[in-house]
C-alpha positions in Angstrom: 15.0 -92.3 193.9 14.2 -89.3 196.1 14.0 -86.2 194.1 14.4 -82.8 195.3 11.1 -81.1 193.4 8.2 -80.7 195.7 6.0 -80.4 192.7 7.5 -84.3 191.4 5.4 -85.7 194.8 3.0 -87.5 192.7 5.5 -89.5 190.9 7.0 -90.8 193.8 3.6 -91.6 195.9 3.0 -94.2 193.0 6.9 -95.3 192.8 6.5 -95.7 196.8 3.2 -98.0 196.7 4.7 -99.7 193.7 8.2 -100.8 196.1 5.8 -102.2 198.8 5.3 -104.7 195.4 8.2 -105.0 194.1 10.8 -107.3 193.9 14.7 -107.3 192.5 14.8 -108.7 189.1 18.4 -110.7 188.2 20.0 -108.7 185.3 20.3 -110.3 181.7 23.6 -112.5 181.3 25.0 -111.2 177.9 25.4 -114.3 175.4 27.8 -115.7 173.4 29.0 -112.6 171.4 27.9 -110.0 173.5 29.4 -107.7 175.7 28.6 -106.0 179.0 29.0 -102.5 180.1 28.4 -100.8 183.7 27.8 -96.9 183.6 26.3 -94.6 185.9 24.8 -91.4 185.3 22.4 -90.2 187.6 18.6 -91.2 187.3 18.9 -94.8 185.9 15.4 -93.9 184.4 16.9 -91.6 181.9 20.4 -93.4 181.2 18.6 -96.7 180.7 16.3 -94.4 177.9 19.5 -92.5 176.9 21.1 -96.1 176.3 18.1 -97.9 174.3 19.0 -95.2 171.5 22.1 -96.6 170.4 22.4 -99.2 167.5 23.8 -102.1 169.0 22.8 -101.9 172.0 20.8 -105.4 172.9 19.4 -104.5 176.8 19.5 -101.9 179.5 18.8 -102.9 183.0 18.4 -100.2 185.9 20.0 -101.2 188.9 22.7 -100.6 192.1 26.2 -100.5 192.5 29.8 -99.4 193.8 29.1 -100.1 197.7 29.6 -102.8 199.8 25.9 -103.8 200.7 24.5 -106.8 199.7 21.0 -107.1 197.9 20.4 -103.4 198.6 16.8 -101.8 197.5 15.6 -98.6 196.2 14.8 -97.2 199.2 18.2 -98.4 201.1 20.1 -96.8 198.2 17.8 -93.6 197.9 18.4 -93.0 201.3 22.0 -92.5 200.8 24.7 -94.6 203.0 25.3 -97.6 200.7 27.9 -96.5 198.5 25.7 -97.8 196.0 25.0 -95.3 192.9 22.1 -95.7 190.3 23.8 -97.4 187.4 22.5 -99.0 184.1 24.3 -102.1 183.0 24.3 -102.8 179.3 24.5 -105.8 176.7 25.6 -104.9 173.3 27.1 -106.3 170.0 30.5 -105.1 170.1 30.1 -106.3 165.7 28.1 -103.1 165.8 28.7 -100.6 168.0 32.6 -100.4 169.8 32.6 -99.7 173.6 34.9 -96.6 172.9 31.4 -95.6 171.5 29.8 -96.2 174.1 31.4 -93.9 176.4 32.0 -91.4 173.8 28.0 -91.6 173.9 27.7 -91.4 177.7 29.7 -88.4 178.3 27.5 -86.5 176.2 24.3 -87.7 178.4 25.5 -86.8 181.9 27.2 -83.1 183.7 30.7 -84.4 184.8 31.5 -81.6 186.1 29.6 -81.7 189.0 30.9 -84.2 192.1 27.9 -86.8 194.0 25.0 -85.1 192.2 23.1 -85.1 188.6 20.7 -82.3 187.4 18.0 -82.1 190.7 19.6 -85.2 192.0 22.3 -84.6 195.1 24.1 -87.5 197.0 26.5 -90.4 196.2 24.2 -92.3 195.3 23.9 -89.9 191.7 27.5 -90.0 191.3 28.7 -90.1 187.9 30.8 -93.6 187.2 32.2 -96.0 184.7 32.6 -99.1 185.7 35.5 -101.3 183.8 36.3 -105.1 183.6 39.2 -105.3 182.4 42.2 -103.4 181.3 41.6 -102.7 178.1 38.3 -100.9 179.3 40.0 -98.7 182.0 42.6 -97.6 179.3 39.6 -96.9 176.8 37.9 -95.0 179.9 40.9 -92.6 181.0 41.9 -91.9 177.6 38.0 -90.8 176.8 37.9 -89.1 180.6 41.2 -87.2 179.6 40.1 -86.0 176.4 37.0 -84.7 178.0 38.5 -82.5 180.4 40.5 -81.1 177.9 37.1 -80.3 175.8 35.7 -78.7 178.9 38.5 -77.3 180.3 36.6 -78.1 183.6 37.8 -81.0 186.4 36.0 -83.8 185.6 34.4 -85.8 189.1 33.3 -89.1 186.9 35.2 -92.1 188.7 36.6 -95.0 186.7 36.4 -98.0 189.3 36.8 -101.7 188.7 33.0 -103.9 188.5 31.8 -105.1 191.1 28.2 -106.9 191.8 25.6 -105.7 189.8 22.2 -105.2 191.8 19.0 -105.2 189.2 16.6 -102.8 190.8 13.2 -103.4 191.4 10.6 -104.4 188.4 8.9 -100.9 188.5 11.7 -99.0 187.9 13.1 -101.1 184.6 12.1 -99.7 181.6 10.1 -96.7 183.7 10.0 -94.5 180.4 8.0 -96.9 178.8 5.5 -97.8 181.2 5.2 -94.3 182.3 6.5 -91.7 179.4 4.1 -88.8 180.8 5.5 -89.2 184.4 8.7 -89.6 182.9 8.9 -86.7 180.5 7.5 -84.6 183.6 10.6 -85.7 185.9 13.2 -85.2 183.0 12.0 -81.2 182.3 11.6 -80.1 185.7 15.1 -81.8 186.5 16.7 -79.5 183.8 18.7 -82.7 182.8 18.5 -81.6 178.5 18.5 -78.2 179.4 21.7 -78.7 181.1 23.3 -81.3 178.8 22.6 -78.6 175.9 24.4 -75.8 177.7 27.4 -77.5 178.6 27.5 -80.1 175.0 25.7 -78.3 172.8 22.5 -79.8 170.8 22.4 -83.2 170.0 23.2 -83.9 166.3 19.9 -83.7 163.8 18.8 -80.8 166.1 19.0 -77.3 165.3 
């Protein structure tokens, strides 16, 4: 992912020798029981550490989707011209957590309100998206969608589209805020992603 803060370059010279390495992983296949959600919300780095968070939820695997180009890689898809966004597909339990739950949970971890951009991020690619496989999810979707432009009283540019293929990104990017939390927690500040999220949800619940 290309980022916008000249003071970020560091982070991105390692992320750059690491792709020369790197190869697409496939994603998990979720088991008997389990259930798979597609969402998009910017930096896959911090919705696949938004998403580990939640009871119930079994994996989280960074990764393209939402264009038409086969086998695309980071730097295709950073580049812009894809359609591909960042996106973070999950396996859960639905025994333990609902997937009305689950998008009740990621509305409060992205800015809606803005169209083909995220906090410092800008392009399709960091479109906001929930991505449904069946019926039942799209109703669950525009029902939550609806209910959160009425809360904001704002448009709302997230796009509810049918799945399509799931592209798992490149090894060095799954699980990034665990192999590198102080790069990480760098990028996440200066992107002014929980500075937004605070101003336009208020803070998270426990905080005061």
């Amino acid at each position: 992912m290309r980022r916008l803060l000249l003071s970020m370059a560091f982070i991105f010279a390692a992320v750059g020798l690491a792709a020369a390495q790197g190869a697409q992983l496939g994603a998990p296949q979720a088991a008997p029981g389990q259930a798979v959600a597609t969402f998009a919300g910017g930096c896959f780095w911090c919705t696949e550490s938004d998403f580990d968070k939640v009871k119930g939820v079994i994996s989280t695997t960074s990764g393209y989707t939402g264009g038409k180009v086969a086998n695309p890689g980071y730097e295709r898809v950073s580049a812009g011209g894809t359609g591909h966004t960042e996106a973070v597909e999950v396996i859960y339990d639905p025994s333990k957590v609902s997937y009305e739950k689950l998008l009740t949970y990621y509305w409060r971890t992205v800015d809606p309100t803005v169209k083909n951009a995220q906090f410092c991020d800008h392009g399709e690619q960091y479109r906001t998206a929930i991505f449904v496989r069946n019926d039942e999810e799209r109703k669950l979707a525009e029902a939550s969608k609806k209910k959160v432009e009425a809360e904001l009283k704002q448009p709302v540019y997230t796009q509810i589209v049918q799945a399509g293929p799931f592209y798992a990104a490149e090894e060095y990017h799954q699980d990034f805020y665990k192999k590198n939390p102080t790069k990480y927690k760098f990028y996440r500040w200066n992107c002014g992603r929980d500075q937004r999220l605070e101003q336009l949800w208020g803070k998270p619940k426990g905080e005061s």
